[in-house]
N, C-alpha and C positions, 0 to 999 in steps of 0.2 A: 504494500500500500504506500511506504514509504517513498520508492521509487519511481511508483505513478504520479504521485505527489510530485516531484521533482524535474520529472518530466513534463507533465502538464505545464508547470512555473516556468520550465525554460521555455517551452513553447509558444508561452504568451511575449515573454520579456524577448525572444527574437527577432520580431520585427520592432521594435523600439531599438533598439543593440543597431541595426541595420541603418537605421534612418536614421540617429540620433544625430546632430553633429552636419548632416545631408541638406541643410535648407537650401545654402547656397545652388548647390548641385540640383537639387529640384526645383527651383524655381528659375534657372535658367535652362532646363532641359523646358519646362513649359512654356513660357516664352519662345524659344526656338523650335517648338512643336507648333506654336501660332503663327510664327514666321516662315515655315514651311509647308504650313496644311493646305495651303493654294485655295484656302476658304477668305469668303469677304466677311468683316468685321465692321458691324454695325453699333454705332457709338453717337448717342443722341440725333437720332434719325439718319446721321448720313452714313453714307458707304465707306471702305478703306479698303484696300488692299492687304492681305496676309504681312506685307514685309511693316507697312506700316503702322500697322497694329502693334506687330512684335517690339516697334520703336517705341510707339507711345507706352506700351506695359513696360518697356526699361525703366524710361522717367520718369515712370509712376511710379517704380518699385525703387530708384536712386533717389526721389524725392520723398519717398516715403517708407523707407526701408523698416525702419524705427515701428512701423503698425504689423509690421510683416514676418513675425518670429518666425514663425512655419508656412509652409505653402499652403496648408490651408485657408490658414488667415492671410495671405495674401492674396488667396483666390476670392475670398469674403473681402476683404477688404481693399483691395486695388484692383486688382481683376475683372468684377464682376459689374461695377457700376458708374457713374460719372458721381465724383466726389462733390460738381457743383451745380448737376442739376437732379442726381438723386436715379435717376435712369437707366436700367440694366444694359449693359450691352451684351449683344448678340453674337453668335457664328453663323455662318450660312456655306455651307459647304454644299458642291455641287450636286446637285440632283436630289438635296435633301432641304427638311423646314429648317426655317433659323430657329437656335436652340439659345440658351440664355447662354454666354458665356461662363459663368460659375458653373454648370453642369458639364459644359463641355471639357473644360478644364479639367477638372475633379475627375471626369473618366482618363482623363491622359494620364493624371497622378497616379489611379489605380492603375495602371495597365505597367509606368516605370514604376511603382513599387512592385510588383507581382513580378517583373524579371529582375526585380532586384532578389528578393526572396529566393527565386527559381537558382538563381547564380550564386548564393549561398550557401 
């Protein structure tokens, strides 16, 4: 029992162990997932282009690093909205609906966490 015990514990505490320390790493692996998805990024009604999205989340997250401990809360908090008119922004990847950007996001995060896990 003792040693299911122990097992179970490490099991939980391995993906924290993985990620810890990882923010930088993960929030420029998503950023460059945005700059590369060849998806249009809608940001207070207008249109952008994928590279320039990826630009604007830099300055968002270089002027606003400090709100951003982890990539979640950058994706809550920089990512997902316009900080001055309150407004979600969007993805719209080809041939698909525009999704909120914080959803889409957050599926990139799972996907490099899960080949992070996989590679451990």
């Amino acid at each position: 029992m003792r040693l299911f015990s122990l097992v179970t514990a490490l099991a939980l505490l391995l993906p924290a162990a993985v990620f810890a320390g990882n923010t930088e790493a993960e929030i420029e692996y998503l950023i460059s997932a945005v700059g590369e998805s060849g998806c249009t990024f809608i940001r207070n009604g207008s249109r952008h282009d994928a590279e320039n999205a990826a630009s604007h989340m830099r300055m968002k997250y270089r002027r606003g690093k400090r709100y951003a401990t982890t990539a979640e809360l950058f994706i809550e908090r920089l990512a997902s909205k316009s900080s001055i008119s309150g407004k979600l922004y969007f993805i719209e990847c080809e041939g698909l609906e525009p999704v909120p950007s914080g959803a889409w996001l957050t599926a990139r995060l799972e996907d490099y966490r899960g080949k992070l896990l996989v590679s451990h």
